[in-house]
KOLSELO-471267 format. One record per atom (N, C-alpha, C, O): x negated, z, y negated. Coordinates in pm, whole numbers, plus 50000, padded with zeros to 5 digits. Last residue first. Layout:
REM residues N
XZY ...
REM end
This chain:
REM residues 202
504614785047298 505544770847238 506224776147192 507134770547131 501044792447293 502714793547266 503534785047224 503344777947126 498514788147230 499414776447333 500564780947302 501354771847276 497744809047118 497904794447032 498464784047112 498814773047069 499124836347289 497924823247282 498534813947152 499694813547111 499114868247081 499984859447152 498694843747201 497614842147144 496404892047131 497514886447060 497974874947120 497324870647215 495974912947307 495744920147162 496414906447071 496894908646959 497594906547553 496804910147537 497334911947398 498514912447363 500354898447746 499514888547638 498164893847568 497514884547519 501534904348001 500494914447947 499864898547824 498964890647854 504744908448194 504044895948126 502884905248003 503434912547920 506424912048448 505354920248369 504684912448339 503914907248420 508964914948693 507904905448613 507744913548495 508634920448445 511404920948750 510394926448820 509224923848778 508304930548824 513634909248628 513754928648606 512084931948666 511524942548638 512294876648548 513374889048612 512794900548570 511794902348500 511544843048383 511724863348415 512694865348453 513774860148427 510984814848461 512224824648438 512064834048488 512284836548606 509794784048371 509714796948419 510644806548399 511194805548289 510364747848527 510844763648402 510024775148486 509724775848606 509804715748587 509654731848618 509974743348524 509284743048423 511114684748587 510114691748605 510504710948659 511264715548744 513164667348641 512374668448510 511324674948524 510364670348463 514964663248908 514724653348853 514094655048730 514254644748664 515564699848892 516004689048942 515414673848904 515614675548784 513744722348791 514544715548781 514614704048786 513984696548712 512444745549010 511934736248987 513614728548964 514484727749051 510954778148886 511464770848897 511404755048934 510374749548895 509194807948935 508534794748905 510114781648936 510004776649048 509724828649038 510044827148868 509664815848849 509754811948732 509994828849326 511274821849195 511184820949087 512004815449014 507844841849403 507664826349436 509134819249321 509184808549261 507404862049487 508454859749367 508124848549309 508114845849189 506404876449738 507334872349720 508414868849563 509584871549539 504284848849598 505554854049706 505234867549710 504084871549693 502094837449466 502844847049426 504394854049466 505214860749404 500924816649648 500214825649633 500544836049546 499674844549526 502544793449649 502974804849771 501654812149788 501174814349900 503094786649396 504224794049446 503464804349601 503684815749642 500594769749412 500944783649321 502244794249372 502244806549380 501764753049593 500454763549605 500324771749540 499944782649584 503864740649482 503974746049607 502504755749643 502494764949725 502554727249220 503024741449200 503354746249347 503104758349354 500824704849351 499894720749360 500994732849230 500534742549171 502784693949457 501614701549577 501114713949513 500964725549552 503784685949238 504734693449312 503814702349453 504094712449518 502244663649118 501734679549036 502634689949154 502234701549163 502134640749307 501164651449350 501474665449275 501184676249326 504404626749085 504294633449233 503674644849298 504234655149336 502814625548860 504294633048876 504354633648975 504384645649001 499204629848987 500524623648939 501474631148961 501464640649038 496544646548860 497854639648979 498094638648907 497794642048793 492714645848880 494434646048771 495414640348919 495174634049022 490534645049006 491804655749057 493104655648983 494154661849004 488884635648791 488884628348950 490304636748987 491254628948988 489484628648455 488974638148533 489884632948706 491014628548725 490344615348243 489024613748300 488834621648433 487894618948508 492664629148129 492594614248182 491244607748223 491134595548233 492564661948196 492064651748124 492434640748169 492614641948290 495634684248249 494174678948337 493574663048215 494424655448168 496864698548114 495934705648162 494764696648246 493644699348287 498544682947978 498034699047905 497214700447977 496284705547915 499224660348127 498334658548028 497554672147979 496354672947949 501034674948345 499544671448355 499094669848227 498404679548195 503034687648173 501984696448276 500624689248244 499654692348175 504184662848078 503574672648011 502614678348091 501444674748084 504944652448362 503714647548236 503654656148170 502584661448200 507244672448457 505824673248509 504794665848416 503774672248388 508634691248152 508014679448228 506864676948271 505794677348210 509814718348163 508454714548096 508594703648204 508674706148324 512644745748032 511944732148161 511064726148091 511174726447969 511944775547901 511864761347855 511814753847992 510844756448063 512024800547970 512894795047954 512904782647941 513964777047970 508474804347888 509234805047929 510794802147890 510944800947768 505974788847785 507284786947761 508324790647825 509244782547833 503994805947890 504264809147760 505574800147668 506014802047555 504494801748181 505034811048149 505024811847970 505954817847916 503274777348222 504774776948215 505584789148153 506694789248100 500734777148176 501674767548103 502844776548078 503284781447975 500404803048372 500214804048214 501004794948148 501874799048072 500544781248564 501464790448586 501344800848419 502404804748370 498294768848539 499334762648546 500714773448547 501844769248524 495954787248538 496594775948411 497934774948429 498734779348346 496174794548751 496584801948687 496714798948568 497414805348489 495034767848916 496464774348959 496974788748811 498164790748790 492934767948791 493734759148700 494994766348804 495964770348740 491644795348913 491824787448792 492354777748731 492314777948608 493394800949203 492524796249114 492614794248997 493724790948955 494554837649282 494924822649229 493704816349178 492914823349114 495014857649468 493674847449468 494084837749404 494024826949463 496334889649306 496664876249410 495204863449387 494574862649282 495924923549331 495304906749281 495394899549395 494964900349510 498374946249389 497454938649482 497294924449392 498194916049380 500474954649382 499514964049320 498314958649376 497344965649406 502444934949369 502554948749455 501244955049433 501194964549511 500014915149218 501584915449287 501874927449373 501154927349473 498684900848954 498994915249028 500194915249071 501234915449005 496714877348788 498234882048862 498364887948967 498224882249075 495014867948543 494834875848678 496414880448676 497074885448584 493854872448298 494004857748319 494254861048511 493544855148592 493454888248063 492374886448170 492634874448280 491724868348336 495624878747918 494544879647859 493234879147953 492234872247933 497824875648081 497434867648011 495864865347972 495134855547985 498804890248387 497784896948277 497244880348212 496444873648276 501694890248529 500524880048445 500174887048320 500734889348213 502734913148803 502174915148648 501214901748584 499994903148592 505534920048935 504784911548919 503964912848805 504564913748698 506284946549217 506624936549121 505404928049088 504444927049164 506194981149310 506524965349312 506724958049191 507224962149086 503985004649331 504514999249258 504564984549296 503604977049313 503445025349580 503015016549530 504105006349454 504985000749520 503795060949552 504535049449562 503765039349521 503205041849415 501065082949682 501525076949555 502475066049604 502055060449705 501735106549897 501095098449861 501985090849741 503185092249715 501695139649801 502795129449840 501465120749773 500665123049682 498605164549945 499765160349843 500425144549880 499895137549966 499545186550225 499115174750190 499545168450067 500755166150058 501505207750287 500035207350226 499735195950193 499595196450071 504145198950424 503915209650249 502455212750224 502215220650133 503315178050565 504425174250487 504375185050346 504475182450226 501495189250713 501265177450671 502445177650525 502145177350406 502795211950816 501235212850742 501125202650643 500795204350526 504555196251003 504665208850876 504055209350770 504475207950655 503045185951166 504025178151057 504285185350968 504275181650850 499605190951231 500875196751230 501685191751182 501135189551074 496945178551208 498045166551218 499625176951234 500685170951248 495055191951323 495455192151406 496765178451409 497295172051500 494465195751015 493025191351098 494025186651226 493825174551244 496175213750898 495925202450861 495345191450962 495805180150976 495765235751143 497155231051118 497025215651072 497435206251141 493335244950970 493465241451157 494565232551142 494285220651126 494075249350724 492715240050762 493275236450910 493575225050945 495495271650723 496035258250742 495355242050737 495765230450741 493915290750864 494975283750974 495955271150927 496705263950993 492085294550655 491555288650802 492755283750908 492645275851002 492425282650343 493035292350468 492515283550605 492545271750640 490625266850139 491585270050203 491645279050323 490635281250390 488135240050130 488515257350086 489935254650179 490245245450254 485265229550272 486435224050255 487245238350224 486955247850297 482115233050349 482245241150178 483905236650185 484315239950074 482165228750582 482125238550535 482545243650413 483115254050380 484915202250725 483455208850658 483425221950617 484495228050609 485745214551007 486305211350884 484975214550836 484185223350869 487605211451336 486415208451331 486785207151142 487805200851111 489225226651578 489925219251486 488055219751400 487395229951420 489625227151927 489365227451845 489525219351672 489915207751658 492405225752179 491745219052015 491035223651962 491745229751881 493295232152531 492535238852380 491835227952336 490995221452399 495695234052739 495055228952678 494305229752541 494965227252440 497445247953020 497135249852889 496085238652860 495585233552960 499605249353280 498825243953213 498425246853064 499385248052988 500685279853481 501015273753339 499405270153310 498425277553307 500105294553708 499855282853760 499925274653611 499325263853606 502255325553624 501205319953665 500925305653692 502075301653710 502825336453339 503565322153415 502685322553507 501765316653451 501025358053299 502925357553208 503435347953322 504395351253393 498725350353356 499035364653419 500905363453364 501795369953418 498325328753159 498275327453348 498815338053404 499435336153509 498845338752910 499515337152991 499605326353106 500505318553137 496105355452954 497935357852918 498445349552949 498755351453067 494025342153002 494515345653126 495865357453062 496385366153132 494295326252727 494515316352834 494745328652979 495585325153062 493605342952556 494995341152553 494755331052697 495715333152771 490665351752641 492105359252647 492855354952662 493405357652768 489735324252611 489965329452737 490685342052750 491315344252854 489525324852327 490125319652408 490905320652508 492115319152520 487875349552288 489275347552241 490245338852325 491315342252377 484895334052394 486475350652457 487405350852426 488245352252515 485325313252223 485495308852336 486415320852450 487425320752521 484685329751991 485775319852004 485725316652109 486945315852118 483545361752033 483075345052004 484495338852002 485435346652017 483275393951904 483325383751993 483515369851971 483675367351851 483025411051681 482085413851794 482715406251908 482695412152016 484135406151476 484635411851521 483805413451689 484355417251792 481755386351348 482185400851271 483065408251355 482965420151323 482165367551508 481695373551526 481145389951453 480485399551491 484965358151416 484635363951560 483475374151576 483555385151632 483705351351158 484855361651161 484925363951296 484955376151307 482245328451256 481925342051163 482725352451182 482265362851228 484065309751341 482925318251407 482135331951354 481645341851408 487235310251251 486235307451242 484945317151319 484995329251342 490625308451294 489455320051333 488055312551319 487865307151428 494095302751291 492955304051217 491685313551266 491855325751274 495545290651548 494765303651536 493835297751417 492965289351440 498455281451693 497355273551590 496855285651520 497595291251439 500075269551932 499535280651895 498425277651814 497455271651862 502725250652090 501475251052026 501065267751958 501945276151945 504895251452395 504535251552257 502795250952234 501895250852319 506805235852604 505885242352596 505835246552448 506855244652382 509095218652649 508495217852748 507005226452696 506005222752758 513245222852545 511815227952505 510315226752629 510445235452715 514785193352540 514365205652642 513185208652546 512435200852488 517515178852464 515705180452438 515835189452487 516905195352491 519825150952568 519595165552519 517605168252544 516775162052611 521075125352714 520285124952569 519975138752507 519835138552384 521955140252933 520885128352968 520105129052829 518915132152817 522385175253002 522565160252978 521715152652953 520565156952946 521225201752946 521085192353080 521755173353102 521575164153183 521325227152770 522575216952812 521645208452855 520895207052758 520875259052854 520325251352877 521535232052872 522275227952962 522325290552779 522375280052883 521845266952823 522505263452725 
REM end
């Protein structure tokens, strides 16, 4: 008996997934389309008036495997999918400052930092733990000649730009209170110095 309640599944038809390539029909002295049309006046002659609908499943030639789980694959079966298909790879979270190439990988994805944005975030990281005064910052990195130096003020624009081109871990970049900025590893951060430490190291 059939349960008929509101949240219950009804069975409303099925699928039928025929490995048969044209060759092999025609080694058996008929086409894919007769085949077809067999099973289709079964069961018209079983149900009469029963809708049907036919997939072909389309695979390169030289693609190996079994013709029904080629079809199956091809068709999107969940089955098929789930024990043929190999598991896609986990993409790895977290943070990686590649020192040496000078490039920061976030979820397995290069983030667009500029060049002095990745200065600046280098500063901080080869002291890590250390708070670094915004003057420090600037003098280390921008000349007293140069048109774009900020001030203790302005340097807070462009760590807010660094920060929000390494979200979500926009935190290792600290900002202490009235002195400046720290850097501070977590469990998720991946620091790559290359073949040897910088001469900037503090």
């Amino acid at each position: 008996m059939t349960d008929t309640g509101e949240n219950s599944a009804q069975i409303r038809g099925f699928a039928l997934y025929v490995g048969l390539d044209e060759d092999a029909a025609e080694a058996a002295g008929t086409t894919l389309s007769d085949v077809l049309a067999t099973l289709r006046k079964a069961v018209d002659e079983s149900v009469p008036g029963t809708e049907s609908h036919a997939a072909v499943a389309y695979a390169p030639a030289h693609q190996r495997g079994k013709n029904l789980d080629i079809v199956r694959l091809a068709l999107r079966e969940p089955r098929a999918v789930a024990e043929l298909l190999p598991p896609k790879p986990e993409k790895k979270s977290g943070v990686t400052i590649d020192i040496s190439r000078k490039k920061v990988i976030i979820n397995a994805e290069t983030s667009s930092l500029t060049y002095k944005e990745f200065e600046l975030l280098q500063f901080l990281v080869l002291r890590e733990g250390v708070t670094v005064d915004r003057a420090d910052i600037i003098d280390a990195l921008w000349s007293a000649s140069d048109v774009d130096r900020p001030n203790n003020r302005t340097i807070d624009v462009h760590v807010r730009r660094l920060r929000s081109k390494i979200e979500p871990f926009e935190d290792i970049v600290r900002t202490v209170r009235g002195i400046g900025y720290r850097f501070d590893r977590h469990a998720d951060v991946t620091i790559h110095y290359g073949t040897g430490r910088s001469p900037d190291v503090f």
